[in-house]
C-alpha positions as CSV (number, residue, x, y, z in Angstrom):
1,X,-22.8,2.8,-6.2
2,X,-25.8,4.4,-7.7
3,X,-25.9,7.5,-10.2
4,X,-27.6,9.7,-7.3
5,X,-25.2,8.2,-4.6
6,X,-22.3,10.0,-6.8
7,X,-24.0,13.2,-7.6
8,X,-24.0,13.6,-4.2
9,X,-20.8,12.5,-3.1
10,X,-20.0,15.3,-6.6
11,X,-21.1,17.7,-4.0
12,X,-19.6,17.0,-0.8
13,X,-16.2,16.9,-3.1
14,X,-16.6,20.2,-4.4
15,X,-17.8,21.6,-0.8
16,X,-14.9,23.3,0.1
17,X,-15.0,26.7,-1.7
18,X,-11.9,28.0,-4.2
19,X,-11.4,30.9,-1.9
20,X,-10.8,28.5,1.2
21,X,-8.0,26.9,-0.6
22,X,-6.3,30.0,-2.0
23,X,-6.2,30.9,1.3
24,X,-4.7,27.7,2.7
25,X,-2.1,28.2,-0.6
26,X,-1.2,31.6,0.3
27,X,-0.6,31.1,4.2
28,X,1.3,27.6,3.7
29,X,3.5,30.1,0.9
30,X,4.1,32.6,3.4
31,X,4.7,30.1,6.7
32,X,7.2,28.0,4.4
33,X,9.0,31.1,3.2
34,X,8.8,32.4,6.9
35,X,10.7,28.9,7.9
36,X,10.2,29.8,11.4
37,X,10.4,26.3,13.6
38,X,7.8,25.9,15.7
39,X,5.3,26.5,12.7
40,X,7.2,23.8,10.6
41,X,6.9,21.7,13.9
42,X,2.9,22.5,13.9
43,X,2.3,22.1,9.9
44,X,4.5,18.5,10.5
45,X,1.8,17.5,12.9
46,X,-0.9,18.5,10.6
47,X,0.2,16.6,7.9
48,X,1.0,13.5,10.2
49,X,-3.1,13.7,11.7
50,X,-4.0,14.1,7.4
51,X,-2.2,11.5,6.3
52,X,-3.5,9.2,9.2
53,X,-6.9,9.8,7.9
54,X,-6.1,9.0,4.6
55,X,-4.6,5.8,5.4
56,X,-7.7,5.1,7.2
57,X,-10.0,5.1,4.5
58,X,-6.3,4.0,1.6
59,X,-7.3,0.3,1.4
60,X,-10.9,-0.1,2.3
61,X,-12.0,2.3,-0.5
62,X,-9.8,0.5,-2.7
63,X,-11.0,-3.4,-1.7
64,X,-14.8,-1.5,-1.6
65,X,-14.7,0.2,-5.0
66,X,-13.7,-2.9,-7.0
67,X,-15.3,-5.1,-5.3
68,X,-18.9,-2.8,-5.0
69,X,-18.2,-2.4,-8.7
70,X,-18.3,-6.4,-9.7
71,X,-20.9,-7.2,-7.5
72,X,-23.7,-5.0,-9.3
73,X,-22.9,-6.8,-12.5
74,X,-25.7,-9.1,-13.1
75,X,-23.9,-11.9,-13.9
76,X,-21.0,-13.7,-15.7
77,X,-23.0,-14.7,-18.4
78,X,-24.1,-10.7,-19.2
79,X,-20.4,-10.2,-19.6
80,X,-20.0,-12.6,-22.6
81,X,-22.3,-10.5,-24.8
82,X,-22.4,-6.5,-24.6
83,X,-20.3,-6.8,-21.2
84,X,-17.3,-9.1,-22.8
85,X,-16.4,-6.2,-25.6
86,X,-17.1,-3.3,-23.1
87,X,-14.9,-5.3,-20.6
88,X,-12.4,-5.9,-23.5
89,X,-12.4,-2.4,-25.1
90,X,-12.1,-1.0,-21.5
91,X,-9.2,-2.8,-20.3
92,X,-7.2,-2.1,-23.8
93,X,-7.8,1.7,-23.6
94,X,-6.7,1.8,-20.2
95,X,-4.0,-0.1,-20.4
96,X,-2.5,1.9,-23.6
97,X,-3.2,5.1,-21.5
98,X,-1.1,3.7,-18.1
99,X,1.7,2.0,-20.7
100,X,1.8,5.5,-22.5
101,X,1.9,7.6,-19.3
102,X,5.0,5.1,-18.1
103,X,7.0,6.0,-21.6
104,X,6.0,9.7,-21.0
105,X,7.5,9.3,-17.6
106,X,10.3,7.7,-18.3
107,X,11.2,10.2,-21.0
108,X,10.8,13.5,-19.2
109,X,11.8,11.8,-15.9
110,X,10.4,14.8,-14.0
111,X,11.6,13.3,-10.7
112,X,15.4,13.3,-11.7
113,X,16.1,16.3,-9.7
114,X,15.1,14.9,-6.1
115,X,15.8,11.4,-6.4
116,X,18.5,9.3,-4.9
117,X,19.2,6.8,-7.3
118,X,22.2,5.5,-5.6
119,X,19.9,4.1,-2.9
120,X,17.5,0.7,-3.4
121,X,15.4,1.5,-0.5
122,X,13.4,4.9,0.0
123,X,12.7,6.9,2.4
124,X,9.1,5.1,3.0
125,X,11.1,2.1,3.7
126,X,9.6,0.2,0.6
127,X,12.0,-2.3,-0.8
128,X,12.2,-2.2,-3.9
129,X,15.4,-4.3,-5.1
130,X,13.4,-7.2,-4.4
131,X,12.1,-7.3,-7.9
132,X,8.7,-8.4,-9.7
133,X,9.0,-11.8,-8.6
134,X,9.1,-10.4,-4.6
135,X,5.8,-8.6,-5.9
136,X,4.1,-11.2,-7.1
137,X,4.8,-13.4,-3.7
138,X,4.0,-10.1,-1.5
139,X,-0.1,-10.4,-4.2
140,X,-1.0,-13.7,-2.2
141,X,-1.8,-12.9,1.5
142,X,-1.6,-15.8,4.2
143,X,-4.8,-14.4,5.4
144,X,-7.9,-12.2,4.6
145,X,-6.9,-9.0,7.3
146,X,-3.1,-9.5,6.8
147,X,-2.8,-7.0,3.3
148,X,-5.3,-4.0,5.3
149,X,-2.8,-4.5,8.3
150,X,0.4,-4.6,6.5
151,X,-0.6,-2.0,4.0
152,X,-0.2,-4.2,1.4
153,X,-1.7,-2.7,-1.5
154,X,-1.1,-5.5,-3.9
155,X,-2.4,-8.0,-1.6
156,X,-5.7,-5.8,-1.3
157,X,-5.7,-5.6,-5.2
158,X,-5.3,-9.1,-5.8
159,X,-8.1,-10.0,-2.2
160,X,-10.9,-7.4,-4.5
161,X,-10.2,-9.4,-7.5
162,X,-11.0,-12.8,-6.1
163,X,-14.0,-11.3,-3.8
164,X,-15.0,-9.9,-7.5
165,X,-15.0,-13.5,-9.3
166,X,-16.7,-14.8,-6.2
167,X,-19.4,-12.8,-6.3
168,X,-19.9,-12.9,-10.0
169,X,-20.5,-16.9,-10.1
170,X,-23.2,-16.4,-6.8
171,X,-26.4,-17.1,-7.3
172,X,-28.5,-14.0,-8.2
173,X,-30.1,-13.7,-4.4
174,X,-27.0,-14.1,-2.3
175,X,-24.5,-11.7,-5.0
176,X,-27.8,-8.9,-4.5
177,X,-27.4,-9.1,-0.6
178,X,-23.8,-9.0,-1.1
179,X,-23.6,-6.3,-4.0
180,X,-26.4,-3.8,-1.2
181,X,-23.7,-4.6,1.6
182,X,-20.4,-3.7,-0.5
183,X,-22.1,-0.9,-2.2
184,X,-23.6,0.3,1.8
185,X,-19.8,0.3,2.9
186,X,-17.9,2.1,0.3
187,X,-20.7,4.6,0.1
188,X,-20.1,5.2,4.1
189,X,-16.1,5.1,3.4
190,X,-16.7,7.4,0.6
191,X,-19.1,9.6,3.5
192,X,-16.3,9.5,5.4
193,X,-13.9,11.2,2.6
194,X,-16.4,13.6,2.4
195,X,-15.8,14.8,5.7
196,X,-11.5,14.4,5.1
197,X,-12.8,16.5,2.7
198,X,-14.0,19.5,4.4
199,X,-10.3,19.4,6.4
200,X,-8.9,19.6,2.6
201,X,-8.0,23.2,3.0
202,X,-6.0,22.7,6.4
203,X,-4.1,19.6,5.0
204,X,-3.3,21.6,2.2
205,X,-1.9,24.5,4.1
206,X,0.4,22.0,6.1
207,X,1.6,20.5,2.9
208,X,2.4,23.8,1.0
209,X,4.2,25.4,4.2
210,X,6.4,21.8,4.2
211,X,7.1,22.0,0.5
212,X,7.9,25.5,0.9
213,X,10.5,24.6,3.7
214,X,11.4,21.8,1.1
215,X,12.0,23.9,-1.7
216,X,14.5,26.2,0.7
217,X,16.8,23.4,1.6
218,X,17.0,22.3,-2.0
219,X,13.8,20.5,-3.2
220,X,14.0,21.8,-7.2
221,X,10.6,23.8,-8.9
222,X,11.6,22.1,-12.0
223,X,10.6,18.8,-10.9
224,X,6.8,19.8,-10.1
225,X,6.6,21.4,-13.6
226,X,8.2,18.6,-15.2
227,X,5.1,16.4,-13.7
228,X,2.8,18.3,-14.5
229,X,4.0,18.4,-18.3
230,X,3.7,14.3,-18.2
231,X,0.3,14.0,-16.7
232,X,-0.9,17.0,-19.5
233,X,1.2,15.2,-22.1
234,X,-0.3,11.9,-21.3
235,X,-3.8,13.1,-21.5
236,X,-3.5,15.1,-24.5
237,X,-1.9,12.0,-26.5
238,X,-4.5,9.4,-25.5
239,X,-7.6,12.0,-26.3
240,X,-6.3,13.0,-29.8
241,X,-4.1,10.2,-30.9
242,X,-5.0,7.1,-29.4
243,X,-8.6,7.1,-29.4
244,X,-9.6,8.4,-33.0
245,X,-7.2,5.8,-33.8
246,X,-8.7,3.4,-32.2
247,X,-12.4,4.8,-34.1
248,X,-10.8,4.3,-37.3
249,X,-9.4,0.6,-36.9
250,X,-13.0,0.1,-36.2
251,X,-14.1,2.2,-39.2
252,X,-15.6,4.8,-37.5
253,X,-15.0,8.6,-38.1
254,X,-12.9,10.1,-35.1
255,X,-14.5,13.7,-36.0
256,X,-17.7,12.8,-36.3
257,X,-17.6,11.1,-33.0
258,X,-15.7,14.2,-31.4
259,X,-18.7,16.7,-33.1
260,X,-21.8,13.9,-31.8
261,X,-20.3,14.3,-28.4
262,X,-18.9,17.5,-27.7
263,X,-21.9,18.9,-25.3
264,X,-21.2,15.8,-23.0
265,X,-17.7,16.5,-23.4
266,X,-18.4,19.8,-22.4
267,X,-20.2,19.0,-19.1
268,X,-17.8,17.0,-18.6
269,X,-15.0,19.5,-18.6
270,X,-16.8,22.4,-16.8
271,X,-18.3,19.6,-13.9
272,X,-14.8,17.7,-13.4
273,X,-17.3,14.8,-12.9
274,X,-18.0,12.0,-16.0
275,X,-21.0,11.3,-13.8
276,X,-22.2,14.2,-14.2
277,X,-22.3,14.2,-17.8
278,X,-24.4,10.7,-18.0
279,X,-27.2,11.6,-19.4
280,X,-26.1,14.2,-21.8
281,X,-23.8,11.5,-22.7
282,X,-26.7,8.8,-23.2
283,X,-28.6,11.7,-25.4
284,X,-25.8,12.2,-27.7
285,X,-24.6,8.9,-28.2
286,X,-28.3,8.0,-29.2
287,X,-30.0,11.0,-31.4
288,X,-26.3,12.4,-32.1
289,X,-24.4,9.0,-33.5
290,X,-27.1,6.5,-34.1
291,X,-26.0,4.1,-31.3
292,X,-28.7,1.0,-30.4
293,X,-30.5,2.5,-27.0
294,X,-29.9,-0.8,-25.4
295,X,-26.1,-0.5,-25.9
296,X,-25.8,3.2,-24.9
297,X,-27.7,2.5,-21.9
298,X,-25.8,-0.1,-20.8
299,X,-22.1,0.7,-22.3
300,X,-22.1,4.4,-21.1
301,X,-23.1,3.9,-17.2
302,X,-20.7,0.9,-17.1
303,X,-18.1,2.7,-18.5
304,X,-18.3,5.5,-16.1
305,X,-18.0,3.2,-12.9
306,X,-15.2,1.3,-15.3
307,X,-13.0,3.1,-17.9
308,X,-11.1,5.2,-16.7
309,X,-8.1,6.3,-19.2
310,X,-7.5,9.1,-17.6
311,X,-7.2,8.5,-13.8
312,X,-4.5,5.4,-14.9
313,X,-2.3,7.8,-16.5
314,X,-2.8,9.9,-13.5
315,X,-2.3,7.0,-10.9
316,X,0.4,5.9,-12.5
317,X,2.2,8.9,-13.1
318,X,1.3,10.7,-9.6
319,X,2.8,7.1,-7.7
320,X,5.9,7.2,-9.5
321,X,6.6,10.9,-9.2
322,X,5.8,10.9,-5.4
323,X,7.3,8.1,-4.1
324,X,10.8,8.8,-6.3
325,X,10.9,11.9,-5.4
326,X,10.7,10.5,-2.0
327,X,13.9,8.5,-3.0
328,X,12.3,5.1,-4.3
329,X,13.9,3.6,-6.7
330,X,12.0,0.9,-8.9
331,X,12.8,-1.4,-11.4
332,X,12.0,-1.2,-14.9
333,X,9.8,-4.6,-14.4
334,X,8.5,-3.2,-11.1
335,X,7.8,0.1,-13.7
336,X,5.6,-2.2,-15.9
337,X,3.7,-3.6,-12.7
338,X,2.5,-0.5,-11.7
339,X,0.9,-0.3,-15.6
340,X,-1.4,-3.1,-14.3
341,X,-2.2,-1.9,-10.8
342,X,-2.4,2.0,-12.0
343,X,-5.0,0.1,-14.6
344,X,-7.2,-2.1,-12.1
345,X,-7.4,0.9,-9.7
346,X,-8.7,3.2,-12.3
347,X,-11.1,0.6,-13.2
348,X,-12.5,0.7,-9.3
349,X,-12.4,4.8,-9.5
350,X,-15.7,5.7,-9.3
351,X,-16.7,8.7,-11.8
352,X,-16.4,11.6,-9.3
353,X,-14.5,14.7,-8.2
354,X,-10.8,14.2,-7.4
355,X,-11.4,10.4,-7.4
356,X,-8.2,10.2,-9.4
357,X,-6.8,11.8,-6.3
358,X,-8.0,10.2,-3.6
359,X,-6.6,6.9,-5.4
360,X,-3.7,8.0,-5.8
361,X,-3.0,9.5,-1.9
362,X,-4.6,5.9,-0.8
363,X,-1.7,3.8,-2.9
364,X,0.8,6.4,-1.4
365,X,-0.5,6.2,1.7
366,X,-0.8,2.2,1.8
367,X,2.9,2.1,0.7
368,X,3.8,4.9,3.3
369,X,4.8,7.3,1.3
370,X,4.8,11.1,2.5
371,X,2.3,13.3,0.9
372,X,3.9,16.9,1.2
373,X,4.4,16.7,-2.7
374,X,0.9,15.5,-3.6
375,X,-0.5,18.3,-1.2
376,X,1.3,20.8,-3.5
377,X,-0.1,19.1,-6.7
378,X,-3.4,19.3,-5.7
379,X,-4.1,23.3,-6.8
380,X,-3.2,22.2,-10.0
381,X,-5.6,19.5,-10.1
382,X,-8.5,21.5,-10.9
383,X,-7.2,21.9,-14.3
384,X,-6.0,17.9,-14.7
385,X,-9.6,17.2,-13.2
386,X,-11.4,18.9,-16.0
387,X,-9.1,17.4,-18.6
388,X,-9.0,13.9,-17.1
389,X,-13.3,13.9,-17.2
390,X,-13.3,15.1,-20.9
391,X,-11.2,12.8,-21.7
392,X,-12.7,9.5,-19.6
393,X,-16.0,10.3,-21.5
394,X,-14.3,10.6,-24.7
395,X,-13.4,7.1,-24.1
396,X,-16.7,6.3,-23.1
397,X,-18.5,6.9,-26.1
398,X,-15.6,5.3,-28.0
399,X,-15.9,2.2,-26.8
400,X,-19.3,2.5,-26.5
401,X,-19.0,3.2,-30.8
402,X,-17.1,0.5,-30.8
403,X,-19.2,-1.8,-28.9
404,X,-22.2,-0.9,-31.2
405,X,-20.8,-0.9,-34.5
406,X,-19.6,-4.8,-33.6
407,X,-23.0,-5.9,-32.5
408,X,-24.3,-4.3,-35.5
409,X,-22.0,-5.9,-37.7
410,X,-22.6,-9.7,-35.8
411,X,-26.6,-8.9,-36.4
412,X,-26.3,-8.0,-40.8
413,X,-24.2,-11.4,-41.0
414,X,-26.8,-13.5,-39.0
415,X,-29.4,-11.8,-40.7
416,X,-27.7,-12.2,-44.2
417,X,-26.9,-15.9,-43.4
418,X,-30.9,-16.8,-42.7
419,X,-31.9,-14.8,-45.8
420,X,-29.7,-17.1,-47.9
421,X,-31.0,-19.8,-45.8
């Protein structure tokens, strides 16, 4: 998906207005506290016609966002040089950032107060005693439709990842006509969110006013704060711990970085979109930190489609929350799964708006999962979406460091080695 493709879709994300959905806030408040039946009845039907949408675009805009993603890679090859370490760096950040957001989670437990541990199967009807090795079977469809019909989100997952590979060892001709056709689709799935979009502020007030009746027959506040403090938590610890320690074990100064950066980090913040902040990102990197033009200008726009710290811990954390409140109960190996697929979503998140979200209601809504909860989350999300874009461009330009200061490094020793020669 091109740059101009997802300032657009920037737009069209941001084209309901903040007045529209105080609105929809304040009347789902007063309906839910109102509790009068045949408006519960009417914001339960709603909700069902949302959701239904959502789960209409759930696993195509996964499959289409990986897959589009691979496909515009040029080929295997480009992967083995500047690709290989932004691949590597990429993956390592995101994982830490899913892996820390799962410790977080298990710590604060914010779902304790609505779950029903006593039960192995939730109200979604996912089985979940079945353990990882269930999982793994459930990863390998009998046939190419079977995970979109079943709602098999790891079967999608694992169906993008071997349409990826595919396409990567094409010819150059045949992956273009394919990388024009995926890219074509997910940008009309992702025209088609646009328009769930615009219903945003309906949805919404269906979801508060069910939350509402929720909280009234016992649904606990604490819970929703208690979330809110992991996905914060989570954010906070990978942007000032993690990452400047991942500058210095490369020998890099974390401050100076953070200084070279800060007016992309800025946009960033104030835009909610790290696609946004491209180019500002591009100009610091070069004129602010030295970094090789040909490494910025490939690192930083692949990075944007790709690493994605932020949105994993958000994935991850949103799943869980959701789907135990819901009364899910999962394993601790079916836990560390969910590290993995919260990791290769993110890594298919294009660099937008509420993409974190818009994952995150398409895994719920694939595993069947009701969304009242993530309805009510989504006012706060404003803030988490500003944090979340600082900190997936802080990532950015620290792999993209990274990545520069190992090239350099390969280039003195070759260079020193022909001298002596």
């Amino acid at each position: 998906m091109t740059m101009v493709g997802k300032s657009r879709l920037s737009g069209e994300m941001m084209s309901f207005s903040g007045a529209r959905l105080f609105f929809a806030v304040a009347l789902g408040l007063l309906l839910g506290y109102l509790n009068i039946p045949m408006v519960i009845t009417i914001a339960e039907g709603v909700s069902e016609v949302f959701v239904n949408l959502l789960k209409m675009v759930s696993l195509p805009m996964i499959f289409l966002s990986i897959v589009s993603t691979a496909s515009g890679m040029e080929s295997v090859d480009e992967l083995k040089l500047i690709g290989k370490r932004v691949l590597r760096y990429t993956l390592l950040t995101t994982v830490i950032a899913a892996t820390m957001a799962l410790g977080i989670f298990v710590i604060i437990n914010p779902a304790r107060g609505a779950l029903g541990l006593e039960s192995g199967v939730g109200e979604a009807g996912v089985e979940v005693s079945a353990g990882y090795w269930r999982y793994f079977l459930d990863a390998i469809p009998s046939s190419m439709v079977q995970p979109f019909v079943t709602n098999n989100v790891i079967g999608v997952l694992f169906l993008a990842i071997v349409f990826s590979l595919a396409i990567l060892a094409l010819p150059k001709e045949k992956k273009s006509v394919l990388h024009t056709f995926f890219s074509s689709f997910y940008a009309a799935i992702m025209k088609i969110t646009g328009f769930i979009v615009m219903l945003m502020p309906l949805g919404i007030g269906a979801f508060v006013t069910l939350f509402i009746h929720d909280v009234r027959n016992g649904l606990p506040m604490k819970t929703l704060a208690l979330y809110l403090l992991c996905v914060i938590t989570a954010n906070i610890i990978q942007g000032v711990v993690v990452l400047p320690l991942f500058l210095r074990f490369k020998g890099l100064s974390p401050w100076r970085h953070f200084r070279g950066m800060w007016p992309a980090l800025s946009i960033a913040f104030f835009a909610k979109s790290s696609s946004a902040a491209l180019p500002m990102a591009m100009q610091c990197a070069e004129k602010n930190l030295n970094i090789d033009k040909k490494i910025s200008r490939f690192s930083l726009p692949l990075c944007t489609t790709i690493n994605m710290n932020a949105c994993a811990a958000f994935i991850l954390t949103t799943v869980l929350f959701v789907s135990m409140s819901h009364g899910v109960v999962f394993a601790p190996s079916e836990m560390i799964l969910w590290i993995f697929i919260a990791t290769i979503a993110a890594v298919g998140n294009a660099g937008v708006p509420m993409g974190c979200y818009f994952l995150s209601s398409a895994l719920l809504a694939g595993m069947n999962i009701p969304l009242n909860i993530l309805g009510v989350i989504l006012p706060f999300y404003t803030l988490i979406d500003m944090l979340e874009s600082a900190i997936n461009v802080w990532s950015d330009a620290c792999v993209t460091a990274a990545v520069d200061t190992k090239l350099k490094a390969a280039e003195g020793l070759q260079e020193a080695v022909l001298a002596t020669s």
